[in-house]
C-alpha positions as a Markdown table, in Angstrom:
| # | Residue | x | y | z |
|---|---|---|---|---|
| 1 | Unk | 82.8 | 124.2 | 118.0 |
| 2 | Unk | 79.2 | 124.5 | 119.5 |
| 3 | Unk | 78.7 | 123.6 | 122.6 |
| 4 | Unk | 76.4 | 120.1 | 123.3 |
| 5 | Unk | 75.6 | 117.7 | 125.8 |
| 6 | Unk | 76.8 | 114.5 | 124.9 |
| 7 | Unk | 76.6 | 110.8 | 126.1 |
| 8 | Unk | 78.1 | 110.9 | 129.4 |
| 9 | Unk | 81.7 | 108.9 | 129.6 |
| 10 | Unk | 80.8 | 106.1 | 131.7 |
| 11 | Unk | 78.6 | 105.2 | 128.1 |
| 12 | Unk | 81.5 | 105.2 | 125.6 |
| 13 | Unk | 82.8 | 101.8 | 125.1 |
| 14 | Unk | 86.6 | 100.4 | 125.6 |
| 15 | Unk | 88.7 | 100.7 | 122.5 |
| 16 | Unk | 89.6 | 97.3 | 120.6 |
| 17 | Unk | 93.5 | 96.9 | 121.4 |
| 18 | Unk | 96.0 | 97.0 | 118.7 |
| 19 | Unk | 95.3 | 93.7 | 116.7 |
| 20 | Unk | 92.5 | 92.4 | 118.8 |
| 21 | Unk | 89.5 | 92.1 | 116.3 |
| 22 | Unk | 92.4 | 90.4 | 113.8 |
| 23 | Unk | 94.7 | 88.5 | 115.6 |
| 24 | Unk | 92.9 | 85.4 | 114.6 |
| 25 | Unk | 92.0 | 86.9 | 111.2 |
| 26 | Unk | 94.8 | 85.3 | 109.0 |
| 27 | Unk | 93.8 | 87.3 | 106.3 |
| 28 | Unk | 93.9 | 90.4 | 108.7 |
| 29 | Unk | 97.0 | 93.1 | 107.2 |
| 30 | Unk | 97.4 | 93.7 | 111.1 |
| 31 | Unk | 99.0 | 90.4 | 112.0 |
| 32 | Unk | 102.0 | 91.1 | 114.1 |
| 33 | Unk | 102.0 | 94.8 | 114.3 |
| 34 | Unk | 104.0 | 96.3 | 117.0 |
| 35 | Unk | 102.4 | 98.2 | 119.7 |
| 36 | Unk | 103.4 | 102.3 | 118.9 |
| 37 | Unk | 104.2 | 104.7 | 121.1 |
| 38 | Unk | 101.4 | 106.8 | 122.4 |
| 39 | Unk | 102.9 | 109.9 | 121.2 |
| 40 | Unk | 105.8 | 111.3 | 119.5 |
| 41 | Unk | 107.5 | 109.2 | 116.7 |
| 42 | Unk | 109.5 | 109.7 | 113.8 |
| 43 | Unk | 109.1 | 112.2 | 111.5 |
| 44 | Unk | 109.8 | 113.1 | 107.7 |
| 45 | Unk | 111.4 | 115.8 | 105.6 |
| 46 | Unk | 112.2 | 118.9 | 107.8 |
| 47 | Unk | 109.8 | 118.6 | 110.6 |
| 48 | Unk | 106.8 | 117.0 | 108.6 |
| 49 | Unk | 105.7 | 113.8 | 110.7 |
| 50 | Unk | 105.8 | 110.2 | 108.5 |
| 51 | Unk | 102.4 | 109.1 | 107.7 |
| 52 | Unk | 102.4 | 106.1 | 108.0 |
| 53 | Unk | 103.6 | 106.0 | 111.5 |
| 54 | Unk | 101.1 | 109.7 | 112.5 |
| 55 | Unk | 98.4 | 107.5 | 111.3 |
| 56 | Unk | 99.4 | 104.2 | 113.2 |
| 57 | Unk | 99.6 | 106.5 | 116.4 |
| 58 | Unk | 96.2 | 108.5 | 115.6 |
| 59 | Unk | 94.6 | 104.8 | 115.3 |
| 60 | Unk | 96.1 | 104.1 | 118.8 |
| 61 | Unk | 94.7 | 107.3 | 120.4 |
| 62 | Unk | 90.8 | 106.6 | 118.7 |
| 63 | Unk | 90.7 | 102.7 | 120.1 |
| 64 | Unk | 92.2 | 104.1 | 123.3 |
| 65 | Unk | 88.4 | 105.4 | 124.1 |
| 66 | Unk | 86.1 | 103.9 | 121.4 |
| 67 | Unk | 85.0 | 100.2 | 121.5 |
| 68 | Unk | 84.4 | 99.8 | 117.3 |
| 69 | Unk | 82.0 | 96.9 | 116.1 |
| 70 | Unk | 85.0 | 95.7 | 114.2 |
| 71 | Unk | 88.6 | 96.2 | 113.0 |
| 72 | Unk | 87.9 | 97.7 | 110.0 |
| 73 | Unk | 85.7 | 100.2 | 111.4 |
| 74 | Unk | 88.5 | 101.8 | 112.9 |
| 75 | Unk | 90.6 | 102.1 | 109.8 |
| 76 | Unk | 88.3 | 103.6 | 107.8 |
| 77 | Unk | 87.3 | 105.4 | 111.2 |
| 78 | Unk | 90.9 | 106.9 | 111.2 |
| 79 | Unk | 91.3 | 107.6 | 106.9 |
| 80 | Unk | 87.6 | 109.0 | 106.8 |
| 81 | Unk | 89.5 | 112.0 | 110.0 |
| 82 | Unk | 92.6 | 112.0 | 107.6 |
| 83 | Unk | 91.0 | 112.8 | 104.4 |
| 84 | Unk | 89.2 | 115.8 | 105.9 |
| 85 | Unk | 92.4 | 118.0 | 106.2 |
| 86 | Unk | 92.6 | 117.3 | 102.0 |
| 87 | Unk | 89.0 | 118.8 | 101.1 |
| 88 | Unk | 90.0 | 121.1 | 98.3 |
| 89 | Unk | 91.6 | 117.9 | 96.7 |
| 90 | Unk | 88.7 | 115.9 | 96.5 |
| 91 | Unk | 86.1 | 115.8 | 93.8 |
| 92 | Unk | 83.9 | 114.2 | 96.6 |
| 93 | Unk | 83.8 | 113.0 | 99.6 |
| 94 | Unk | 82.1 | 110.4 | 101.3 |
| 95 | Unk | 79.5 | 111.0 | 104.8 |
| 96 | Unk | 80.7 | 109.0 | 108.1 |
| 97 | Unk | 77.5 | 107.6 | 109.2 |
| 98 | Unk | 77.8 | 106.3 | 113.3 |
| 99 | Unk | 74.4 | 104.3 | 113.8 |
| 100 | Unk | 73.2 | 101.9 | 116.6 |
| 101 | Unk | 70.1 | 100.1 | 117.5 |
| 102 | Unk | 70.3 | 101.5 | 120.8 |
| 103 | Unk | 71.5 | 104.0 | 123.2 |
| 104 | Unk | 74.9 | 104.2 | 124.8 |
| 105 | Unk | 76.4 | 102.2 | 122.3 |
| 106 | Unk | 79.1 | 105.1 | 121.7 |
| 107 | Unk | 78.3 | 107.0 | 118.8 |
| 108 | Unk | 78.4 | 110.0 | 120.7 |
| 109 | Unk | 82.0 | 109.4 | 121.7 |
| 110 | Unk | 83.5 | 108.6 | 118.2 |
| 111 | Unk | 81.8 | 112.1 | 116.9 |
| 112 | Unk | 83.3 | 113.9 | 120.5 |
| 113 | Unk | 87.1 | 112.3 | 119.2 |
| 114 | Unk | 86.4 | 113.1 | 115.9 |
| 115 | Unk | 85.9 | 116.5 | 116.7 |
| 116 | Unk | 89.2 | 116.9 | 118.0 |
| 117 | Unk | 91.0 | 115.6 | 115.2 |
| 118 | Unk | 89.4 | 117.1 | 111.9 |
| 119 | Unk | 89.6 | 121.3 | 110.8 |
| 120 | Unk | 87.2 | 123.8 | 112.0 |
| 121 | Unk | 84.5 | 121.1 | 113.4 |
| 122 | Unk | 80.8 | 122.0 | 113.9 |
| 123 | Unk | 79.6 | 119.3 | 116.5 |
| 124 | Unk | 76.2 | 120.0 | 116.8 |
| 125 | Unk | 72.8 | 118.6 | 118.0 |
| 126 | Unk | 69.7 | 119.8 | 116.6 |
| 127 | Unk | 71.0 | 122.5 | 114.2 |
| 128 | Unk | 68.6 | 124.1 | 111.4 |
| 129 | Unk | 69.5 | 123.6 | 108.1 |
| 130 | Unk | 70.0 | 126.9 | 107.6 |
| 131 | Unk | 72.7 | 127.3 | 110.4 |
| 132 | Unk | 74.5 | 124.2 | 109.1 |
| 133 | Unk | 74.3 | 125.7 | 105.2 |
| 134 | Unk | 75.4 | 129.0 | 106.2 |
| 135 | Unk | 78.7 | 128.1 | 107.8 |
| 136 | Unk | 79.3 | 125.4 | 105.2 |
| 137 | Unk | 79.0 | 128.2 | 102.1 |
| 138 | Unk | 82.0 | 129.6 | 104.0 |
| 139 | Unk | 83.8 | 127.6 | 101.8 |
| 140 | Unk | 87.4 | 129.4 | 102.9 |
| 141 | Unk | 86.6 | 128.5 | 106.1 |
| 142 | Unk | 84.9 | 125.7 | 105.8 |
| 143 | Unk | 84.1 | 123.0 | 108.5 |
| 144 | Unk | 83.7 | 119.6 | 109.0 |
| 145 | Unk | 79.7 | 119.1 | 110.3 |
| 146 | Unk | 79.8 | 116.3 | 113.1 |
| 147 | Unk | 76.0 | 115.9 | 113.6 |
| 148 | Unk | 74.6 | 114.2 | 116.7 |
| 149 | Unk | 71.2 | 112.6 | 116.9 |
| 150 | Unk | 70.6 | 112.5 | 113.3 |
| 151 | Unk | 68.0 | 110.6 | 113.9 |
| 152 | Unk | 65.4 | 113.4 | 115.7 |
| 153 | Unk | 65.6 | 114.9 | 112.7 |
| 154 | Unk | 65.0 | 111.9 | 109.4 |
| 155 | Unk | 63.3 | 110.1 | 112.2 |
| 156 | Unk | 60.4 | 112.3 | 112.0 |
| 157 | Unk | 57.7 | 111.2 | 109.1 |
| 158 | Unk | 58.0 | 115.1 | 108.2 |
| 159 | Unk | 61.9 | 115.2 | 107.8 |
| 160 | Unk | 64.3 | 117.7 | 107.1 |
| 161 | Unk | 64.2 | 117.7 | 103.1 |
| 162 | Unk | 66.5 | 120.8 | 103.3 |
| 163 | Unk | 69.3 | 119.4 | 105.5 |
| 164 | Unk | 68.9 | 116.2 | 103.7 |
| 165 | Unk | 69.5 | 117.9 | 100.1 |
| 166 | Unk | 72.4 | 119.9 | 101.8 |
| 167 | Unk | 73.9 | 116.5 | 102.9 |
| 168 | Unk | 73.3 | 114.9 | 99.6 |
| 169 | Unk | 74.3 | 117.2 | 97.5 |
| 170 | Unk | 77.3 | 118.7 | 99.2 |
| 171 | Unk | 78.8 | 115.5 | 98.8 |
| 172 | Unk | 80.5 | 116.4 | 95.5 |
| 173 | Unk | 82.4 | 119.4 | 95.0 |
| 174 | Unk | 80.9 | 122.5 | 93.3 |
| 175 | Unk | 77.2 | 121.5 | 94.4 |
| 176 | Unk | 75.3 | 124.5 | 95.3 |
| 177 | Unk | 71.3 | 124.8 | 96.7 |
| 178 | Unk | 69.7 | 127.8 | 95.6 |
| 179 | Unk | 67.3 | 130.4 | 97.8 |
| 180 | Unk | 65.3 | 133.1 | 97.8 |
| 181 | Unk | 65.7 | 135.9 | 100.3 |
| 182 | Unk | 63.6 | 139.2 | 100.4 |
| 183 | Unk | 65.7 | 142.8 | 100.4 |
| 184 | Unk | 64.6 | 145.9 | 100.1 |
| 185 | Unk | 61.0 | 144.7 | 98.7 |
| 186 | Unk | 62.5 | 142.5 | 95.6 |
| 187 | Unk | 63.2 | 139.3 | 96.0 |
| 188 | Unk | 66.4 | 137.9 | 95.2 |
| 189 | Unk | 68.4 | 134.8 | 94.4 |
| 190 | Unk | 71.4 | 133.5 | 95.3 |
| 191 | Unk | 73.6 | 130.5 | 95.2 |
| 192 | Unk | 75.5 | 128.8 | 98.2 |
| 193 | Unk | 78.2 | 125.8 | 98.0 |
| 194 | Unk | 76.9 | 122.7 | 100.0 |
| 195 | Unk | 80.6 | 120.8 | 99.7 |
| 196 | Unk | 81.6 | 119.7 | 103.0 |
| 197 | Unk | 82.7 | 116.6 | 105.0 |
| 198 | Unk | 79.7 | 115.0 | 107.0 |
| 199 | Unk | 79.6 | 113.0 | 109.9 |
| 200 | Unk | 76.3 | 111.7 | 111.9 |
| 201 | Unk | 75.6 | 109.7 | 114.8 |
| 202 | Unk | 72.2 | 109.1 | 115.0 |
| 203 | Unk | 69.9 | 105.5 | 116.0 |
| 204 | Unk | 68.7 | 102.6 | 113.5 |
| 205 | Unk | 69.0 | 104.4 | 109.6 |
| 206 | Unk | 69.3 | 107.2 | 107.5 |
| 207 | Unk | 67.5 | 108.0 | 104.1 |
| 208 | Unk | 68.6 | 105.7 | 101.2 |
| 209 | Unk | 70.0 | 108.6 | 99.8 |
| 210 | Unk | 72.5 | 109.7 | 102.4 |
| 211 | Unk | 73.2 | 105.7 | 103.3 |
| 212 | Unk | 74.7 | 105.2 | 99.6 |
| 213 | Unk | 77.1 | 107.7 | 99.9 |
| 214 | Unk | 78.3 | 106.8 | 103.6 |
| 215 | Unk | 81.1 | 104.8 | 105.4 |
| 216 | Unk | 78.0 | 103.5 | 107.6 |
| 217 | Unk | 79.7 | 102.4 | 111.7 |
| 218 | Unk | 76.7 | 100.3 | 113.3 |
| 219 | Unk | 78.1 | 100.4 | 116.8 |
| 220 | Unk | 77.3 | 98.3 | 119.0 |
| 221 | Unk | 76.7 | 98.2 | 123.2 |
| 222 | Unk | 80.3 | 96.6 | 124.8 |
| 223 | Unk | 80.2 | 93.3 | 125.1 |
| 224 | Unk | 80.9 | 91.6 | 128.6 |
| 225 | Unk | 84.3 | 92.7 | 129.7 |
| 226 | Unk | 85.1 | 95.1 | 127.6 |
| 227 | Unk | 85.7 | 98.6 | 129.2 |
| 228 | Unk | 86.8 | 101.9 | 127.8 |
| 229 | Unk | 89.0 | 103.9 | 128.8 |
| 230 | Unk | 87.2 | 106.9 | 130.4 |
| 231 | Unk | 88.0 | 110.5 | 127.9 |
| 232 | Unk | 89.1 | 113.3 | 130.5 |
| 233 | Unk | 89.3 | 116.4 | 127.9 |
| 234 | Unk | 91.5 | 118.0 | 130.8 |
| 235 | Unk | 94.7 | 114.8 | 130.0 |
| 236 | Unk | 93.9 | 114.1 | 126.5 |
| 237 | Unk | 92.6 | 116.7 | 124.3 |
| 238 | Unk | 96.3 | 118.3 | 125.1 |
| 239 | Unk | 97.9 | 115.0 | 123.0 |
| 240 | Unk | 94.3 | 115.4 | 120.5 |
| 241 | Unk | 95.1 | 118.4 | 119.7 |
| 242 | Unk | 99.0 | 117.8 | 119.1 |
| 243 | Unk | 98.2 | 114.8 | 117.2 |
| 244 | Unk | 95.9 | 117.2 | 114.8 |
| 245 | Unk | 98.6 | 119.7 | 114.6 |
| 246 | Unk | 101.0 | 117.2 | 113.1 |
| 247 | Unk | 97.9 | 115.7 | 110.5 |
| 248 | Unk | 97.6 | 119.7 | 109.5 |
| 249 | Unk | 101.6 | 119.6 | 108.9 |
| 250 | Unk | 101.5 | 116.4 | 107.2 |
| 251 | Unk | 98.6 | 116.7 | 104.8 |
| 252 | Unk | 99.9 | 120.3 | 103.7 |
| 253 | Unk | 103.4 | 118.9 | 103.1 |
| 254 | Unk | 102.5 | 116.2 | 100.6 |
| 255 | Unk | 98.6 | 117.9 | 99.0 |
| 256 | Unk | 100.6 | 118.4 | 95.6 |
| 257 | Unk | 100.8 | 114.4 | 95.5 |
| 258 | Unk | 97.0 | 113.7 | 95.4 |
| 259 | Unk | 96.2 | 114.5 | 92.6 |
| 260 | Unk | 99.0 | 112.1 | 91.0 |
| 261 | Unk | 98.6 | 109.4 | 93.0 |
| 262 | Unk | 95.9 | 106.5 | 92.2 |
| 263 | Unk | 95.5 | 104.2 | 94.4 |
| 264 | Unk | 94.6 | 100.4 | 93.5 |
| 265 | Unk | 90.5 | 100.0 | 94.1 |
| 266 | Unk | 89.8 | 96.6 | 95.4 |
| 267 | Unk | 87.0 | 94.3 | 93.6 |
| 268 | Unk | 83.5 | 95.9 | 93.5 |
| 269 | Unk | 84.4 | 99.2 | 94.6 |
| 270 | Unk | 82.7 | 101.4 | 91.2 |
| 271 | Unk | 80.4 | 103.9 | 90.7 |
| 272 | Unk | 78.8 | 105.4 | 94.6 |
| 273 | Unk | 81.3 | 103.3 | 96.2 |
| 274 | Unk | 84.0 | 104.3 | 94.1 |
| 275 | Unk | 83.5 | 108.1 | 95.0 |
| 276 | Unk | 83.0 | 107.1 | 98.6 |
| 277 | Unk | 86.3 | 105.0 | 99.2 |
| 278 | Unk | 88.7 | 107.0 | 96.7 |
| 279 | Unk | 89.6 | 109.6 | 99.2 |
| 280 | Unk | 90.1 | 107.2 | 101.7 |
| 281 | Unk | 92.3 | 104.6 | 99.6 |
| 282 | Unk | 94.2 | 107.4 | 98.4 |
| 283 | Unk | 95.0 | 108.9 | 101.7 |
| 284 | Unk | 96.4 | 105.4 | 102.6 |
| 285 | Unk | 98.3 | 105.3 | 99.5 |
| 286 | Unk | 99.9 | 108.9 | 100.7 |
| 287 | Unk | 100.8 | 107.1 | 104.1 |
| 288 | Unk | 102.1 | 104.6 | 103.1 |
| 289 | Unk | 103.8 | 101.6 | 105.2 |
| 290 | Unk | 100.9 | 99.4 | 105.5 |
| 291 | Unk | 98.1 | 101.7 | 105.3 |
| 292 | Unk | 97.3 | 101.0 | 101.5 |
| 293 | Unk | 96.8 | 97.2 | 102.2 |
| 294 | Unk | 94.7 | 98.3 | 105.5 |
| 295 | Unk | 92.8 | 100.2 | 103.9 |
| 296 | Unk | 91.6 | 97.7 | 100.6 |
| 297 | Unk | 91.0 | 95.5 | 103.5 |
| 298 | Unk | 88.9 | 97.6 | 105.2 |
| 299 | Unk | 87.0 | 98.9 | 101.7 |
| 300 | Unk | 86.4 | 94.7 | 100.7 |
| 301 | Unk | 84.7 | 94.7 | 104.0 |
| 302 | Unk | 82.5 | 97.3 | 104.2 |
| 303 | Unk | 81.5 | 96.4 | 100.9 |
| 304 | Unk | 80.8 | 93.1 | 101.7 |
| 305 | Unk | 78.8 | 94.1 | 105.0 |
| 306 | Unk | 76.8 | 96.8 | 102.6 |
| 307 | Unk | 75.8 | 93.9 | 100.4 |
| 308 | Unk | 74.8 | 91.9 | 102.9 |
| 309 | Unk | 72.5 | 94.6 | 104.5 |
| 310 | Unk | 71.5 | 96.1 | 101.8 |
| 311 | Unk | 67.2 | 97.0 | 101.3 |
| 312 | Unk | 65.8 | 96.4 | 98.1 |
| 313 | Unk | 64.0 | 99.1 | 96.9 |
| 314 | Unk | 60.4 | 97.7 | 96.1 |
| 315 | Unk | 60.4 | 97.3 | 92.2 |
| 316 | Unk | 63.9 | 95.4 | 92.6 |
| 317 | Unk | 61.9 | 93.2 | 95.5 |
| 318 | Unk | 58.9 | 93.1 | 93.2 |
| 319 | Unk | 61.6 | 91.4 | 89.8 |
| 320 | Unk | 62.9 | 88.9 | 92.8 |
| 321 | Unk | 59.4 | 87.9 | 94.0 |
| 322 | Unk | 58.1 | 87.7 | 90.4 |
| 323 | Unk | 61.0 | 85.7 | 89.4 |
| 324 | Unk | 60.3 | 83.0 | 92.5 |
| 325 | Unk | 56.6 | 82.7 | 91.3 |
| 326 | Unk | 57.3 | 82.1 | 87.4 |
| 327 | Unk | 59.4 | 79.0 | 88.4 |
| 328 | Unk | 60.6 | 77.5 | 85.6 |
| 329 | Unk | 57.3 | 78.6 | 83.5 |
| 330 | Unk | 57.4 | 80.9 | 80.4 |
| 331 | Unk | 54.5 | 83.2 | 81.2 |
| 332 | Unk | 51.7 | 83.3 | 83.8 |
| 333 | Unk | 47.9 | 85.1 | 83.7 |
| 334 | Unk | 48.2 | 88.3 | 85.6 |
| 335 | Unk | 45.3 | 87.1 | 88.0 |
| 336 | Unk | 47.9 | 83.8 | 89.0 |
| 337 | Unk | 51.0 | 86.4 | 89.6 |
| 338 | Unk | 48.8 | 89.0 | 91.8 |
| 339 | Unk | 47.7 | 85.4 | 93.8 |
| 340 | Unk | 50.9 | 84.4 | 94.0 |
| 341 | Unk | 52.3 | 87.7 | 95.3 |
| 342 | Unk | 49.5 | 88.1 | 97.8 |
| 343 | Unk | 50.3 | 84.3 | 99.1 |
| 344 | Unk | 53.6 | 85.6 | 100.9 |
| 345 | Unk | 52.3 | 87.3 | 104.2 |
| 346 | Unk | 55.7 | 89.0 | 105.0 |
| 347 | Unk | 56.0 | 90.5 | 101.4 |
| 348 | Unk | 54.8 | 93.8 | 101.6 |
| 349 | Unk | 52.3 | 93.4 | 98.3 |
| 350 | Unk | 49.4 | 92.7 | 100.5 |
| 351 | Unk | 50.0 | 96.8 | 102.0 |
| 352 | Unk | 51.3 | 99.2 | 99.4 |
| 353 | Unk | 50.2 | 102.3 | 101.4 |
| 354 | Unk | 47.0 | 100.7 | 102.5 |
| 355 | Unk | 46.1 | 99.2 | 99.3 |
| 356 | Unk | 46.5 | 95.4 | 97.8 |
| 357 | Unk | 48.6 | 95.3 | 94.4 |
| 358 | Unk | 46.5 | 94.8 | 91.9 |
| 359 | Unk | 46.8 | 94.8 | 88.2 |
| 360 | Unk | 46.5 | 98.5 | 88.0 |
| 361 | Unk | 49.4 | 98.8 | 90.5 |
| 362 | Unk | 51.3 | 96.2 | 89.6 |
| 363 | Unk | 50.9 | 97.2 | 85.5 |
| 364 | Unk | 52.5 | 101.1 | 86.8 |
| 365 | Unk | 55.6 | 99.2 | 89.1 |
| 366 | Unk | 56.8 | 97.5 | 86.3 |
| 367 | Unk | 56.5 | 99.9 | 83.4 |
| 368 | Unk | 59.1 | 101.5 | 84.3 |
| 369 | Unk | 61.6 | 98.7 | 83.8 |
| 370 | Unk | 60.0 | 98.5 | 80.1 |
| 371 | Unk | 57.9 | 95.8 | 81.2 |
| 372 | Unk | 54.0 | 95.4 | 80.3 |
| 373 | Unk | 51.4 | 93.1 | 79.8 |
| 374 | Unk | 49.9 | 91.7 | 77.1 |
| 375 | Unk | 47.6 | 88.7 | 76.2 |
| 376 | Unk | 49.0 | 85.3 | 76.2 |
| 377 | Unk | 48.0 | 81.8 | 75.7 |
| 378 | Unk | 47.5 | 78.9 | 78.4 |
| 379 | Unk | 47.1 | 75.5 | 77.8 |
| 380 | Unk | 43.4 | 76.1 | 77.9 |
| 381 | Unk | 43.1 | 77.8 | 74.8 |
| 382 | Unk | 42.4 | 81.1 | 76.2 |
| 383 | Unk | 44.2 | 84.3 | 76.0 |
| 384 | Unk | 44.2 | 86.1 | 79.5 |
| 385 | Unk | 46.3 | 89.4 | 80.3 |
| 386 | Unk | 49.6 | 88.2 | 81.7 |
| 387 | Unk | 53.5 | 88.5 | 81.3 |
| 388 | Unk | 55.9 | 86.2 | 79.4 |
| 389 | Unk | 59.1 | 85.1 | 80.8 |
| 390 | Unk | 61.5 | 86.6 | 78.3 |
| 391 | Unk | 59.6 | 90.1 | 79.5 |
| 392 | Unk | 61.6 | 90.3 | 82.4 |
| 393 | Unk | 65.1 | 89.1 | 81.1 |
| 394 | Unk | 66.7 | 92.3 | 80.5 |
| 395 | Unk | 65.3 | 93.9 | 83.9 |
| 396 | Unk | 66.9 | 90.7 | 85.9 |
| 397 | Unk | 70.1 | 91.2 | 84.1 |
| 398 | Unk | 70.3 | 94.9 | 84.9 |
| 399 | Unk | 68.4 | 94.7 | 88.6 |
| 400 | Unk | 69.1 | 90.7 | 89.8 |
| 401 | Unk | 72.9 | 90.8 | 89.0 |
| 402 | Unk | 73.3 | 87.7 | 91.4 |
| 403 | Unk | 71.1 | 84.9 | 88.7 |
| 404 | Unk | 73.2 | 82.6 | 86.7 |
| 405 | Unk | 73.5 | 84.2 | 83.4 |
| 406 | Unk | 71.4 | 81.5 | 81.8 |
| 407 | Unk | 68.7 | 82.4 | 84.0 |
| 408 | Unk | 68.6 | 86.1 | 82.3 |
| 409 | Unk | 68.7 | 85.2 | 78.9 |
| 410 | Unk | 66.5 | 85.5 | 76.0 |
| 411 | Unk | 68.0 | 82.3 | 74.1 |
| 412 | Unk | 66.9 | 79.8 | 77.5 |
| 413 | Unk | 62.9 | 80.9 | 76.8 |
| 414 | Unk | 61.2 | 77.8 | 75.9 |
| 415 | Unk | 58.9 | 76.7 | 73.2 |
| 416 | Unk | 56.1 | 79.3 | 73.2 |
| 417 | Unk | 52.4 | 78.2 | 72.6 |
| 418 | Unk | 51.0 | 81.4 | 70.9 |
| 419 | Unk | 51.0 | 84.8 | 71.3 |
């Protein structure tokens, strides 16, 4: 592990106590929960610890010196560490993203724990893409990137379109990026594996890209009177590193079950988040006890809180806004929409990389959801360039999931006057 100045200790929040974000959750699978022991416990099989209770006691240790912006963050905080000792049985795995608004909110910390608990961790700060793909297309050695300050790096306008492929595309095993290196005068190919588990701390957000396929932690400064308890590497890295010693055990006792065990996805969890939360449910499942029904919890929630902050890209904000300025009328002049658009100072139409929309624009946004223009008839008698209301149906049903069906269907359009 490289060596990195991180957030100093008095910054690192206080861990949430057993229970305390759910006790007054009723729907909470943590009601009533027995504090565990802070080390030692039972164990399975000849020698192997039970997971179930390893992962109850590795929970304990992580809220022990990270304050987490909610219960849930620390399950999937614990299953996302778990999963990363099962690598070659994953088809993919999903990026921890650690964000804050602000400093000394404790990111640092939960990457400095992490560190402790995962195999072969690179926590860096700063790295070149090149260092970080290098060690990673070690791929019998590889390591688990913990990367600090992600945001110096997507934060500049320039990026890091390397790193940011490598992080993308490594999340799926058998992904390779491809270079060119000079020897001997000839220039040469070659072909490196990018699979590897991620893990970034970094402030406000990360690329759309690398946010889709991340558990995303927005931490949060403590609140008053909450206070961690301080990390001292010299008293508790000894019990860190017994406590990975024992996830090693575990996870190379029972690898032969994963690929026979499916674990039950909660409501919503498909596609991206499928491939994200799969690992993680299915690690829970392999635990056992009430891991499983911790983690669907947790998964339902971080789904939810993904919905709820989730940015539109601007041809899905462009369907909504159009749909708000048709009302309930079947078509409208292209010159009404564009005034319409333009009317709502905190839509971005009225700056689309220094330009208004204007038909031309808005003609190219919306071709690629197979909509166009075409000339249409107002009560006036005249037949201006604008869009009908049934031109939009099939990109609201795809794009607008959320409308009432009747609002996305052909067979609601009403009585047309022409053409």
């Amino acid at each position: 592990m490289s060596s990195v100045e991180m957030e100093g200790a008095g910054a690192a929040p206080t861990a949430t106590g057993p229970g305390d974000a759910l006790a007054d959750s009723p729907a909470s699978p943590h009601s009533g929960i027995d504090q565990l022991p802070p080390d030692g416990g039972a164990t399975s099989g000849e020698g192997c610890p039970d997971g179930a209770e390893l992962l109850d006691r590795i929970h304990d240790f992580v809220r022990r010196f990270i304050c987490y912006p909610s219960e849930e963050s620390s399950i999937a905080h614990v299953l996302w560490i778990v999963h990363t000792h099962f690598m070659e049985q994953w088809f993919s795995t999903g990026r921890l993203a650690v964000l804050s608004p602000e400093p000394g909110s404790g990111k640092s910390r939960v990457l400095e724990i992490t560190a402790l608990l995962v195999p072969r961790p690179i926590l860096s700060v700063g790295s070149t893409a090149s260092f970080i793909l290098r060690n990673v297309a070690d791929q019998d050695n590889r390591p688990t990137i913990l990367y600090d300050e992600i945001d110096t790096i997507f934060g500049n306008p320039r990026g890091n379109e390397a790193l940011r492929g490598m992080i993308n595309a490594g999340y799926r095993r058998g992904a390779t990026t491809g270079r060119c290196f000079v020897e001997k005068g000839k220039v040469l190919t070659e072909r490196l594996p990018t699979y590897a588990a991620v893990a970034m701390g970094g402030l406000g957000d990360l690329p759309d890209t690398i946010m889709s396929r991340s558990i995303v932690i927005r931490m949060k400064k403590p609140a008053p009177g909450q206070k961690a308890e301080p990390f001292r590497p010299i008293h508790h890295e000894p019990l860190a590193n017994d406590l990975h010693d024992e996830l090693a055990a575990w996870s190379a006792s029972i690898a032969g079950e994963v690929v026979s065990t499916e674990p039950l996805l909660p409501d919503g969890i498909v596609d991206r988040h499928a491939d994200v939360w799969s690992p993680l449910l299915t690690v829970a499942e392999l635990a056992g006890g009430q891991w499983p029904d911790r983690a669907r919890w947790a998964a339902s929630a971080f789904l939810n809180a993904s919905k709820a902050n989730e940015r539109l890209s601007l041809g899905v904000q462009l369907l909504w806004d159009i749909y708000r300025c048709l009302g309930d009328r079947d078509r409208i002049p292209t010159s009404e929409l564009l005034k319409a658009l333009l009317a709502d100072d905190e839509a971005p139409w009225g700056d689309l990389r220094g330009k208004r929309i204007d038909a031309r624009i808005l003609g190219r946004m919306l071709r690629p959801y197979g909509i166009q223009s075409s000339s249409i008839r107002v009560p006036d008698g005249s037949t201006p360039k604008g869009y009908k209301r049934e031109d939009f149906y099939d990109a609201w049903k795809r794009y607008l999931p959320v409308l009432e069906p009747e609002e996305t269907s052909a067979t609601t359009a009403t009585d047309q006057a022409g053409p």
